[in-house]
N, C-alpha and C positions, 0 to 999 in steps of 0.2 A: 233155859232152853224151852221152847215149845214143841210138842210133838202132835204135828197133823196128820191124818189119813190120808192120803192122795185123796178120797173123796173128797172131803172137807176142801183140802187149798185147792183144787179145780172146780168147787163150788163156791169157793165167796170169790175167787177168782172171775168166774163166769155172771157172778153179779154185778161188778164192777162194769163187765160189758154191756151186760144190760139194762143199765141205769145210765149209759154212757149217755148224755157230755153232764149228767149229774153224780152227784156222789153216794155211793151204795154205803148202807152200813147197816151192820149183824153182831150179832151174840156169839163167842165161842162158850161152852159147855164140857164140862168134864171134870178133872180134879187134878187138887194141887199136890205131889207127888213127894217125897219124904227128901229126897236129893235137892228139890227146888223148886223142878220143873214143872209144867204143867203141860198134861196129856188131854187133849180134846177130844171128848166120845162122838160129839153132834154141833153144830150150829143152827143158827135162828138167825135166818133173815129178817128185819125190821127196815119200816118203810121211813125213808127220810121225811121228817116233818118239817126241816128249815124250805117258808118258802121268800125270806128273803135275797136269798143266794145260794139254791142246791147245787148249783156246779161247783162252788168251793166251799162249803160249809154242813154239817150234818145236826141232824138231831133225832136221839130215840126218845119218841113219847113214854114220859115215866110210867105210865099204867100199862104199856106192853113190856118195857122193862121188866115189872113185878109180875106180869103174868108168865114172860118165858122164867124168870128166876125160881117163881115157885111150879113150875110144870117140871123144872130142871133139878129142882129139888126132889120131888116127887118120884123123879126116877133114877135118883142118887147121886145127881149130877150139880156141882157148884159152878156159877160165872168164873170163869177163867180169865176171858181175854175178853174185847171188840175187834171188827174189822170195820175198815170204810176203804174206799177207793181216794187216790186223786187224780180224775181227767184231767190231762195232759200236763202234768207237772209231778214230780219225780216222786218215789215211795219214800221219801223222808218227812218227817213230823216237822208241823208248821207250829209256832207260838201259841197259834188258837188251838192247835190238837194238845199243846201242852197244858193252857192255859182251862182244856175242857176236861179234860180225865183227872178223872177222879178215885178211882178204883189201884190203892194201891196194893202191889203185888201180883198185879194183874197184865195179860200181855194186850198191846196192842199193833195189830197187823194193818199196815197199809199196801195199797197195790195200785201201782202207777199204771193206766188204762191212757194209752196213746191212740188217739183216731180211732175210739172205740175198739184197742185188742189191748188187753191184761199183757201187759211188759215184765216188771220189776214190781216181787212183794216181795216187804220187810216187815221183821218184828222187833217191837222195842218193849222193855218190860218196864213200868213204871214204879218206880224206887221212891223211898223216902222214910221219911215217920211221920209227914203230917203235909198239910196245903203249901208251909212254909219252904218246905226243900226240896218236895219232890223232882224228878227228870225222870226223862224217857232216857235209856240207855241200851245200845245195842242188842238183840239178843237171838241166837243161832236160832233157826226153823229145821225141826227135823221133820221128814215128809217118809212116810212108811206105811 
């Protein structure tokens, strides 16, 4: 389970709009919790670097990567999860979003942005023991 603030999910929410017809994508922050879950204190907007197709494809430059993880550290806070949007095609994970995450144990949130308005977010949690078997697999969004 993930547990977001209403801040938080009307903030990466609201990114997604704003990045509309390309695709937004952030950092969730906070800790991994003794039950499973993961409890989100903040997020970290990052700017898409794919510029060969930002409307369906994202990328975090690894050196803003390591600098929100170590600010996140800093103030007690471990990577938890990523979000990105997909303009106008549904909040479910595509091949490439599978084929890109790498962060196992980690959630990742998509949020389907239709004609520029945040529709349908979902979370999947990234399972495995290694590159070889990983999947995205459904996982509840608590919002509080």
């Amino acid at each position: 389970m993930l547990r977001l603030a209403r801040q938080d999910y009307d903030a990466l929410r609201r990114h997604g709009e704003e990045t509309y017809p390309h695709e937004c994508c952030g950092i969730l922050l906070g800790r991994f919790e003794d039950d499973g879950s993961r409890a989100v204190t903040s997020t970290a907007r990052c700017g898409n670097t794919r510029t060969d197709s930002p409307h369906n494809r994202y990328n975090i430059d690894p050196r803003e990567l390591v600098r929100i993880q170590r600010e996140g550290r800093e103030r007690g806070e471990d990577i938890v999860g990523f979000y990105h949007s997909h303009p106008d095609h549904p909040a479910q994970w595509s091949s490439t979003d599978l084929d890109e995450a790498h962060w196992i144990g980690c959630s990742y949130v998509i949020t389907s942005v239709e004609k520029g308005k945040a529709t349908t977010t979902n979370s999947f949690e990234l399972i495995g023991s290694d590159e070889s078997d990983k999947r995205l697999v459904d996982e509840n969004i608590q919002i509080g």
